[in-house]
N, CA, C and O of each residue as an XYZ file, in Angstrom:
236
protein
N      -9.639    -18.506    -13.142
C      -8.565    -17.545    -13.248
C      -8.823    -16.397    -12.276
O      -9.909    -15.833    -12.140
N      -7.605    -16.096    -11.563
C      -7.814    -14.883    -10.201
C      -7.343    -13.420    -11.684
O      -6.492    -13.267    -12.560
N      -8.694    -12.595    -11.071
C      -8.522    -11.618    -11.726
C      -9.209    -10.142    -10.971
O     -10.306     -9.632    -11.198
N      -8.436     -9.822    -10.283
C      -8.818     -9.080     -9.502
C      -9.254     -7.678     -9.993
O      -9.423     -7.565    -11.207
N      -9.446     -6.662     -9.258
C     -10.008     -5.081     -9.418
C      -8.742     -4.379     -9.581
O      -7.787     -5.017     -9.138
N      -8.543     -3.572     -9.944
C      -7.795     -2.307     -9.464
C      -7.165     -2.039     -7.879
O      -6.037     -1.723     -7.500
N      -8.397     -2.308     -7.174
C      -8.518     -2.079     -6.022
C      -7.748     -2.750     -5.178
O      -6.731     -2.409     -4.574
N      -8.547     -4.077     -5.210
C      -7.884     -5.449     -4.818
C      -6.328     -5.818     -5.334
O      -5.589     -6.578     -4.708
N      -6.030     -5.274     -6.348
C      -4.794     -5.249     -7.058
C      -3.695     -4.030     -6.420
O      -2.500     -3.798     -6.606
N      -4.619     -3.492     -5.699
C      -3.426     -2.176     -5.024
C      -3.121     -2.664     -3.506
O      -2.001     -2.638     -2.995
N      -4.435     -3.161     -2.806
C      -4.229     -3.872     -1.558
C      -3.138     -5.104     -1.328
O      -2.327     -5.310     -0.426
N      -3.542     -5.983     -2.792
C      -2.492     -7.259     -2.387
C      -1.155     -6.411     -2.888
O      -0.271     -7.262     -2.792
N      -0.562     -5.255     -3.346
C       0.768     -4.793     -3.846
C       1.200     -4.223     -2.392
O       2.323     -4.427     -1.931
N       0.083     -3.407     -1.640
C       0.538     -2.664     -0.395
C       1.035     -3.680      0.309
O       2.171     -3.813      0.763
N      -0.269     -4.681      0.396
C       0.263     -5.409      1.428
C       1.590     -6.348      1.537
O       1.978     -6.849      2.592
N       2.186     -6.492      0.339
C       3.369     -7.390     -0.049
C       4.531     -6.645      0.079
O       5.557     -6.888      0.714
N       4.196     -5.626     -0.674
C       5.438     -4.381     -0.442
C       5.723     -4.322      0.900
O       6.902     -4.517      1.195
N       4.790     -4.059      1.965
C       4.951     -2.830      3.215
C       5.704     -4.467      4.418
O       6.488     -4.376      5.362
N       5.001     -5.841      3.794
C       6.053     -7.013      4.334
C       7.612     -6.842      4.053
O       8.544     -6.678      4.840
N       7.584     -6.920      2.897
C       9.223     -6.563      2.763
C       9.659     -5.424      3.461
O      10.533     -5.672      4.291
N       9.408     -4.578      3.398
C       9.914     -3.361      3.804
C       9.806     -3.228      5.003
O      10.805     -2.765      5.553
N       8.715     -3.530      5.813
C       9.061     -3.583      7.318
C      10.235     -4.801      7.886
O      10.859     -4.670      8.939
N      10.391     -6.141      6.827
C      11.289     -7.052      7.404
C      13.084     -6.417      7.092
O      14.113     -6.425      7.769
N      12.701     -5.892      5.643
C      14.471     -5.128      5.647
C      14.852     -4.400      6.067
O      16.049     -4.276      6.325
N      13.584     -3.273      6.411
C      14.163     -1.874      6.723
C      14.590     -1.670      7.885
O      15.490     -0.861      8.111
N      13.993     -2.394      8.821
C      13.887     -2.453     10.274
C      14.429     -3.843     10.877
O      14.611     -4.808     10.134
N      14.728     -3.910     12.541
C      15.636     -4.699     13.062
C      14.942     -5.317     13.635
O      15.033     -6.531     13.454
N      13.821     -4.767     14.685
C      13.099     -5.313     16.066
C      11.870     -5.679     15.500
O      11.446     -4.806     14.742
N      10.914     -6.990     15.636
C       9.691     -6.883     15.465
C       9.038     -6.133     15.296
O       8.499     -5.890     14.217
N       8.840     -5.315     16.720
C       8.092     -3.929     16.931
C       8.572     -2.699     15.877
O       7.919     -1.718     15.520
N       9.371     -2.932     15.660
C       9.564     -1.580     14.642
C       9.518     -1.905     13.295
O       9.578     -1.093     12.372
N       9.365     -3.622     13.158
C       9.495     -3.987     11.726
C       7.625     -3.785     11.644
O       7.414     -3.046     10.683
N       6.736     -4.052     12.088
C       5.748     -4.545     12.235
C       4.723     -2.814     12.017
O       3.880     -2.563     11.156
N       5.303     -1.784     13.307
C       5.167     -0.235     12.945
C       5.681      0.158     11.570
O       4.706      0.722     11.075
N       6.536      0.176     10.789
C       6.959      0.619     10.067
C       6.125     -0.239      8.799
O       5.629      0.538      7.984
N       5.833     -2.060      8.428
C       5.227     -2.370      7.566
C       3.595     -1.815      7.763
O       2.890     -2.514      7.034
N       3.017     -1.104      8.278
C       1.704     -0.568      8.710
C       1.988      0.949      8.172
O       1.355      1.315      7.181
N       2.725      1.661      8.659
C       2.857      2.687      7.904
C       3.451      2.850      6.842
O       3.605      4.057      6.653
N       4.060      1.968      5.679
C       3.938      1.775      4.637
C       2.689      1.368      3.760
O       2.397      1.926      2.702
N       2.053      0.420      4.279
C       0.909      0.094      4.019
C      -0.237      1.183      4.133
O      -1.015      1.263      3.183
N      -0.377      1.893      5.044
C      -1.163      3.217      5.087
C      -0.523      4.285      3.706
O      -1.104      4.826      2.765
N       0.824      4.255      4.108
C       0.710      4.932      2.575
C       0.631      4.848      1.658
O       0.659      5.884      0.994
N       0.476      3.535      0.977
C       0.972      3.079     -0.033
C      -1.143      3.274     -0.629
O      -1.680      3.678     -1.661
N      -1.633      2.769      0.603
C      -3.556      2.884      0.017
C      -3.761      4.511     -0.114
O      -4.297      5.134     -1.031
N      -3.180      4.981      1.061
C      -3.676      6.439      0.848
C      -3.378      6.774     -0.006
O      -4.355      6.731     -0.754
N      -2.199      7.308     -0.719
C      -0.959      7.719     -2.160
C      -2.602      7.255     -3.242
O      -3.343      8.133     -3.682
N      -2.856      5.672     -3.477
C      -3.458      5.684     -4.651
C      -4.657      6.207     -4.412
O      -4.981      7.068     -5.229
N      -5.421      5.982     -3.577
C      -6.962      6.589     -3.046
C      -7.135      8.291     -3.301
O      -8.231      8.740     -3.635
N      -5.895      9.218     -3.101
C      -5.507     10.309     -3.484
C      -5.714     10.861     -4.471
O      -6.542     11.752     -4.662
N      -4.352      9.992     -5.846
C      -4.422     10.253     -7.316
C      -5.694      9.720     -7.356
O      -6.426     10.456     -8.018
N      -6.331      8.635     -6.876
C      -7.759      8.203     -7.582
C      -8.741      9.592     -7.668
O      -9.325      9.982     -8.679
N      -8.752     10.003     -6.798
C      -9.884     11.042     -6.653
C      -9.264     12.464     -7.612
O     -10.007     13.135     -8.329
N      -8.163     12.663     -7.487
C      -7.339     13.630     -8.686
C      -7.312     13.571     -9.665
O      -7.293     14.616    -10.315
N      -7.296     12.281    -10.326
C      -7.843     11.494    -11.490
C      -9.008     11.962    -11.879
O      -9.234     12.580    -12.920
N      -9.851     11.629    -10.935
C     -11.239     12.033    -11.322
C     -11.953     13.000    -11.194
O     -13.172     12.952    -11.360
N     -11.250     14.137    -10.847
C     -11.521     15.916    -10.835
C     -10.650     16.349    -11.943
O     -10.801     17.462    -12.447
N      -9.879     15.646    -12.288
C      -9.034     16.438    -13.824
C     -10.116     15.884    -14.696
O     -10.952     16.727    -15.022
N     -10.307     14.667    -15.156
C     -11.212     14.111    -15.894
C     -12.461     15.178    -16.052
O     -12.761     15.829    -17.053
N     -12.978     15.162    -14.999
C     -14.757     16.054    -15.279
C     -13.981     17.408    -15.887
O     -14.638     18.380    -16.260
């Protein structure tokens, strides 16, 4: 049974999401391809963020 991390569970969501979204959002390869990368950058950064915010409210 695939049972991944948290982690691994946010990577395979970025990375699935930021496919779609660079193939709908955008027209040209090149801009579908720029745009699924900078979704993907945000989508790790955003949780890597709250992660660490998470864990300064906590202490």
């Amino acid at each position: 049974m695939f049972a991944p991390s948290h982690f691994t569970a946010v990577l395979l969501f970025a990375t699935f999401a930021s496919v779609v979204f660079g193939i709908t959002q955008r027209s040209t390869p090149r801009a579908m391809l720029r745009y699924g990368l900078f979704c993907w950058v945000s989508f790790v950064g955003v949780v890597i963020a709250a992660s660490w915010l998470m864990f300064f409210i906590r202490r």
